[in-house]
Each structure stands twice: as structure tokens, then as C-alpha cells.
N, C-alpha and C positions, 0 to 999 in steps of 0.2 A: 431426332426423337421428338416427338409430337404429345402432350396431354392436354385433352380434352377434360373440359369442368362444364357439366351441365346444371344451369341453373332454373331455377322458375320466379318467374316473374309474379308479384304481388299484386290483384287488382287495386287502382282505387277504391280509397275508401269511399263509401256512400254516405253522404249525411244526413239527420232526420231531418233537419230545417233549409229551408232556404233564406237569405239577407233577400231583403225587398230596399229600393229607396224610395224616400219620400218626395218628392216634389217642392219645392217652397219650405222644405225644415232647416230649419236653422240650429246648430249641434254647438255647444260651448267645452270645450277640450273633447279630451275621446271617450266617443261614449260607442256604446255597440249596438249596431243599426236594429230597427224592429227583424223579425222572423218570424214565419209562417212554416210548419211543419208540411212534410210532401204532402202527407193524405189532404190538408187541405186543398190542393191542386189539383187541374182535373185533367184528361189524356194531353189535351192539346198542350197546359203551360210544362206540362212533363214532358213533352217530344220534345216541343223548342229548347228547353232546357239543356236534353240530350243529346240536341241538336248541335246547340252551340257548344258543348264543350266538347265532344269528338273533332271538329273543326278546329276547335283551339287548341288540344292536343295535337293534330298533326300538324298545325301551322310550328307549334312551339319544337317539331322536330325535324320538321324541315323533307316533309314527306308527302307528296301530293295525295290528296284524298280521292277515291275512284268512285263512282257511284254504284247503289248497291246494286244495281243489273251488272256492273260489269266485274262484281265481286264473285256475283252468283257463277258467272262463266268461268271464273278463272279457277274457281272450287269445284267445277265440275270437267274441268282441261286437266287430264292426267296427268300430262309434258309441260304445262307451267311451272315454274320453278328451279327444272331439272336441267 
């Protein structure tokens, strides 16, 4: 006998600000880095952004990242998967 439990997955959360660092500051105990909210950002520092943490999600699971042409085919290959 077999039961199945279907779950759903939670996106990440999105947050309004980004941590920026400073160059040459110098911090005495912990203090909480400066922050710039997204709207301040423009396409580009937003892509790299979303760049880099897709990449680090899948490095952190141990899942080779494919790139998105070869996503697109694999969505469009009725027998992948099967």
C-alpha cells in the first residue's frame, strides 16, 4: 500500500530593500548595512541580481542549471520527463 501527500512549494520571499556594501567603512559591533529599496534599481542591477541568486539556488542544491534555450525545448518535448 502506497500514499501519496501532495504538497506545494512556497515561493521565496521577495524583499523591498537590497544590503549594499560600502567600500573602505569601517563598522564597530553589529550594525545593519545601508539599504536601498528595489524601485531604486534599474532593469540591469535587477537582472544581475536575479541572476545571481537562481545560480546560487541551484548551486546550493546541487542541480545543474540549464540555460533558457534549452529550458524552452524541454517545455516544448512532450516525452521529457516521461
Amino acid at each position: 500500500m502506497a500514499i501519496k501527500i501532495k504538497m506545494d512549494v512556497v515561493p521565496f520571499p521577495v524583499p523591498d530593500d537590497v544590503k549594499i556594501t560600502v567600500i573602505g567603512l569601517k563598522q564597530d559591533g553589529p550594525k545593519s548595512l545601508p539599504t536601498f529599496p528595489l524601485s531604486a534599481l534599474d532593469y540591469y542591477g535587477l537582472d544581475e541580481l536575479c541572476r545571481d541568486f537562481r545560480r546560487e539556488v541551484f548551486k546550493k542544491a546541487k542541480i545543474h542549471d540549464c540555460h533558457p534555450e534549452q529550458l524552452k525545448k524541454m517545455a516544448e518535448d512532450d516525452s521529457y520527463g516521461k
